[in-house]
C-alpha positions as CSV (number, residue, x, y, z in Angstrom):
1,X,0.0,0.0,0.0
2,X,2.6,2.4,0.7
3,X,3.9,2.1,-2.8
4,X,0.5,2.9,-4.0
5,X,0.3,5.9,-1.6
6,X,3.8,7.3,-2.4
7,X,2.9,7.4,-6.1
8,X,-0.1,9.7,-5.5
9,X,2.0,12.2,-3.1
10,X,4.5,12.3,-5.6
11,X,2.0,13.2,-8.4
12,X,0.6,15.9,-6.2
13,X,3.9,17.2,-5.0
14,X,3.2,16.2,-1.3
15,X,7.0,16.5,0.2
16,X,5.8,16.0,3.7
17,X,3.5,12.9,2.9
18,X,6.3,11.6,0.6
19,X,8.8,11.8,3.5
20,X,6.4,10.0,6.0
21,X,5.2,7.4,3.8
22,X,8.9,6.5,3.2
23,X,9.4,6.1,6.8
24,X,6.6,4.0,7.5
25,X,7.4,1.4,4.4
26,X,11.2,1.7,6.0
27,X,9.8,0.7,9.6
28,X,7.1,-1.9,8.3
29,X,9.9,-3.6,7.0
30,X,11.5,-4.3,10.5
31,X,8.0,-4.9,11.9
32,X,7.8,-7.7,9.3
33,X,11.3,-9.1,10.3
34,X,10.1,-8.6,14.3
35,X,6.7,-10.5,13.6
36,X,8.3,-13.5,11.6
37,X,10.9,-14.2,14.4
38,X,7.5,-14.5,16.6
39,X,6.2,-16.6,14.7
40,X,9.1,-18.6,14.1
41,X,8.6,-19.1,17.8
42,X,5.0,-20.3,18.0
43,X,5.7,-22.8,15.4
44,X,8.2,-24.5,17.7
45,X,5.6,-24.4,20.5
46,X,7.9,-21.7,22.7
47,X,8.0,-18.2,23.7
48,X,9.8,-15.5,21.5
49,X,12.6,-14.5,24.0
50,X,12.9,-10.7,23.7
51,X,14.4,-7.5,25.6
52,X,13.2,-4.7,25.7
53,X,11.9,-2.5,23.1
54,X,11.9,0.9,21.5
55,X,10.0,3.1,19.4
56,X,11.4,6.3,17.4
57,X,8.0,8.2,17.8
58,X,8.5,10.1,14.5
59,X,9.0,7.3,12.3
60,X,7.8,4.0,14.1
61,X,11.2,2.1,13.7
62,X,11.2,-0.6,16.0
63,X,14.1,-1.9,18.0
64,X,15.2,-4.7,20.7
65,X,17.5,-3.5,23.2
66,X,19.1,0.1,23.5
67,X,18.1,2.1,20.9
68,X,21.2,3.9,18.3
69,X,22.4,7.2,18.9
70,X,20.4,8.0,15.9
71,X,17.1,6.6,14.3
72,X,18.6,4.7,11.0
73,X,15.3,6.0,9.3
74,X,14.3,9.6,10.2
75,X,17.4,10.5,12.2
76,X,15.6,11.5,15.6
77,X,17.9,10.8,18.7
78,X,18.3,8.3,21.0
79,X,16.7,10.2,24.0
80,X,13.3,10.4,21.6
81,X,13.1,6.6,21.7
82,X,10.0,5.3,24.1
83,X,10.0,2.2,25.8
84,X,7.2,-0.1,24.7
């Protein structure tokens, strides 16, 4: 979908749009790596073993264990990161 939706933005010259649906297809992708370890897990009949984990609130990217100094996506700092 966010192909779809970046198309559109572009044709109307939406920068801002543009910029955040990049970001979310960017995080989605980690989400997708995140969920498939899960369920890598429920298929052997155990619990996903995780730490803890952060959100960049501008972008959504997702992370396990101490966030970087710098969102990889949107750039936001460490500090910005919330504990889920």
């Amino acid at each position: 979908m966010y192909p779809a939706f970046k198309a559109v933005a572009e044709l109307q010259g939406e920068k801002s749009a543009l910029r955040s649906f990049d970001w979310a297809y960017n995080a989605e992708k980690i989400h997708a790596k995140m969920y498939e370890n899960a369920k890598a897990s429920v298929e052997k009949g155990v619990d996903a073993q995780i730490g803890d984990i952060y959100i960049c609130p501008l972008c959504g990217y997702t992370v396990e264990g101490m966030p970087p100094e710098k969102c990889p996506i949107c750039g936001a700092k460490r500090e910005s990161f919330k504990k889920f």
